[in-house]
C-alpha positions as CSV (number, residue, x, y, z in Angstrom):
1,X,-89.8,118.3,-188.3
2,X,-90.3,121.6,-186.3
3,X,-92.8,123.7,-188.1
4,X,-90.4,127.6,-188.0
5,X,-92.5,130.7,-189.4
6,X,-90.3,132.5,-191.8
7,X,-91.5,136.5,-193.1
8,X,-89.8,136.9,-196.8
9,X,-88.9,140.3,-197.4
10,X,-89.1,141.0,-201.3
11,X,-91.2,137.8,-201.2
12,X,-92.8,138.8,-204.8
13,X,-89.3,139.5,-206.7
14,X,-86.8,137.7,-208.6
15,X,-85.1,135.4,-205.6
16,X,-87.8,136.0,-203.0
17,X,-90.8,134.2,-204.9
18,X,-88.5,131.1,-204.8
19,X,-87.6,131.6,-201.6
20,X,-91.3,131.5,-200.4
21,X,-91.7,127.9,-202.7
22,X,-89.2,125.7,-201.2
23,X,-90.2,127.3,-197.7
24,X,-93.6,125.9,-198.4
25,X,-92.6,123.0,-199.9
26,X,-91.1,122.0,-196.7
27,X,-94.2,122.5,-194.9
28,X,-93.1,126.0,-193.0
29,X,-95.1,129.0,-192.2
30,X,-94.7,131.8,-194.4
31,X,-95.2,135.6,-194.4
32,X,-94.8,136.9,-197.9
33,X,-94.1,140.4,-197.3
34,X,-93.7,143.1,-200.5
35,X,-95.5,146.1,-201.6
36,X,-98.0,143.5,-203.4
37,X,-99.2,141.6,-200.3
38,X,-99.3,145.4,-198.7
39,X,-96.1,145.1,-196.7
40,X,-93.8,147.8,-197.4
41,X,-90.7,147.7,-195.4
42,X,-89.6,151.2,-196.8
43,X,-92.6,153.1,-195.1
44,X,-92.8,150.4,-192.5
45,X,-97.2,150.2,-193.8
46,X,-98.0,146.2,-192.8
47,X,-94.9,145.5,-191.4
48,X,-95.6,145.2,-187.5
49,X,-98.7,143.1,-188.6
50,X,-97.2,140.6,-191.1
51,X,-94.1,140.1,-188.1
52,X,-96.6,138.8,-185.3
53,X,-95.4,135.3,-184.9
54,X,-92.9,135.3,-187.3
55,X,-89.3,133.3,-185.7
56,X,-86.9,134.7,-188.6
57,X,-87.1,137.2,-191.3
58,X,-85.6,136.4,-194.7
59,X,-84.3,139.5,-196.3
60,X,-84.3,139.2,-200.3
61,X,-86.1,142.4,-200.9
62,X,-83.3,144.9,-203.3
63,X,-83.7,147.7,-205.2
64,X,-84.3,148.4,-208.8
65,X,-81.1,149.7,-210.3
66,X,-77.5,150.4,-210.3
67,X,-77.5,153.4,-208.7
68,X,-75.3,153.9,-205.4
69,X,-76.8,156.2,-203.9
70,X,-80.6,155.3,-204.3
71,X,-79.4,152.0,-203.5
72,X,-77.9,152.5,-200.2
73,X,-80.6,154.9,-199.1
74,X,-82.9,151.7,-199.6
75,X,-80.7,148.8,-197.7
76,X,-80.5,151.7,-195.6
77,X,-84.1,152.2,-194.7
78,X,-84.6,148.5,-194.8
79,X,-82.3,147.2,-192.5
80,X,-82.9,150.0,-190.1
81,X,-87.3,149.0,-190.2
82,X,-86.6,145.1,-190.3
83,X,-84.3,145.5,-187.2
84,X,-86.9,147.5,-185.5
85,X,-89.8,146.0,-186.2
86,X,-88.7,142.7,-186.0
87,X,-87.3,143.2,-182.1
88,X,-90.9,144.8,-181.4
89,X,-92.3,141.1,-182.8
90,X,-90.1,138.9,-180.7
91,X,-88.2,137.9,-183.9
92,X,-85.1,135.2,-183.5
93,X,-82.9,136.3,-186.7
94,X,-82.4,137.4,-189.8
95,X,-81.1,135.9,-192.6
96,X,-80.4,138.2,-195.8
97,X,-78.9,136.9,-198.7
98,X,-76.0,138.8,-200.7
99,X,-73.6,138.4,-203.3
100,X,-69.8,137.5,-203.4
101,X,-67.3,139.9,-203.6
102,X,-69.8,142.6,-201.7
103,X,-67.6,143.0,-198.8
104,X,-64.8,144.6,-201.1
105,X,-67.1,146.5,-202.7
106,X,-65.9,150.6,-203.3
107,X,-68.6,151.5,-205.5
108,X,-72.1,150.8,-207.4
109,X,-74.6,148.0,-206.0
110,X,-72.4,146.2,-204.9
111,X,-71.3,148.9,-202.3
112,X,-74.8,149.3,-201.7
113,X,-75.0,145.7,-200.7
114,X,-71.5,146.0,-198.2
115,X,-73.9,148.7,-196.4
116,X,-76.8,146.8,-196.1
117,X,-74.3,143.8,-195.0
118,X,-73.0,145.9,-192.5
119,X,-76.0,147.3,-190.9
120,X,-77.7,144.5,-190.7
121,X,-75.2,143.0,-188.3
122,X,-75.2,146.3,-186.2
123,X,-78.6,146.1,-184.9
124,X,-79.6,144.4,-182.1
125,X,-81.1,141.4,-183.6
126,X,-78.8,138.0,-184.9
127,X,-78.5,138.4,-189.0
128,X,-76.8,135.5,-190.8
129,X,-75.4,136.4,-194.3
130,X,-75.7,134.7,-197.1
131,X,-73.3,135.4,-200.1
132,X,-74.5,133.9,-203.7
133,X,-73.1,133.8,-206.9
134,X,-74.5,136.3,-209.2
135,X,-77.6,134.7,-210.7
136,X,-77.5,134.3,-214.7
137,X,-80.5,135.7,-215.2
138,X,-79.7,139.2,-214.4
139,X,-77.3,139.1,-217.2
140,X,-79.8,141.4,-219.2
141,X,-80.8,143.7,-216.3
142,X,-76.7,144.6,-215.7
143,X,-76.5,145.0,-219.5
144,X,-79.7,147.5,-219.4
145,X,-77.6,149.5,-216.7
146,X,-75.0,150.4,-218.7
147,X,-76.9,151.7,-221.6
């Protein structure tokens, strides 16, 4: 088995912490990058650092709350500093993961997630996409939201 070093973006959070498991599992290299392992990929702090080496970038990192707007300013940001930094690095890919239904998106997260979708395959590296079912467990988070 080829040994691939893989940087998780949102490596601390709800997906990306299992992300980081079954990467290690299977014996693989991994960069756990968050603003807890002092990687921030909003400000850019840690991020050239944490990219040396790395072959692919795995982009679970997402923002806190419904909003559109503060959303999209995020994905945003992100895709724009993981593009950028990760061509500095020598990076292959990037693989994000996504949700169903995001590329009909007109409004809320999901909307925010068709703009990170698209940004990310308008930079210059390759960016595979990965669209999930929505996970059960934010069942309480989406309900918060509308309160």
């Amino acid at each position: 088995m080829s040994i691939t070093m893989f940087a998780v973006a949102g490596a601390t959070g709800r997906l990306g912490r299992h992300v980081v498991d079954v990467l290690t599992e299977r014996g693989h290299q991994v960069v756990p990058m968050s603003r807890a392992t002092g990687v921030d990929i909003i400000t850019g702090e840690g991020l050239a650092e944490a990219l040396t080496g790395v072959e692919v970038i795995i982009d679970v990192a997402s923002w806190h709350s419904s909003d559109q707007e503060g959303a999209t300013e995020f994905f945003r940001t992100s895709a724009r500093n993981l593009h950028e930094a990760g061509r500095k690095a020598g990076v292959a890919r990037i693989a994000m993961a996504s949700i169903i239904g995001a590329d009909k998106a007109t409004a809320g997260f999901l909307a925010a997630k068709k703009v990170h979708e698209e940004l990310l395959l308008s930079g210059p590296l390759p960016v595979r996409i990965l669209r999930a079912a929505q996970f059960h467990e934010f069942v309480g988070q989406l309900l918060d939201w509308q309160q």
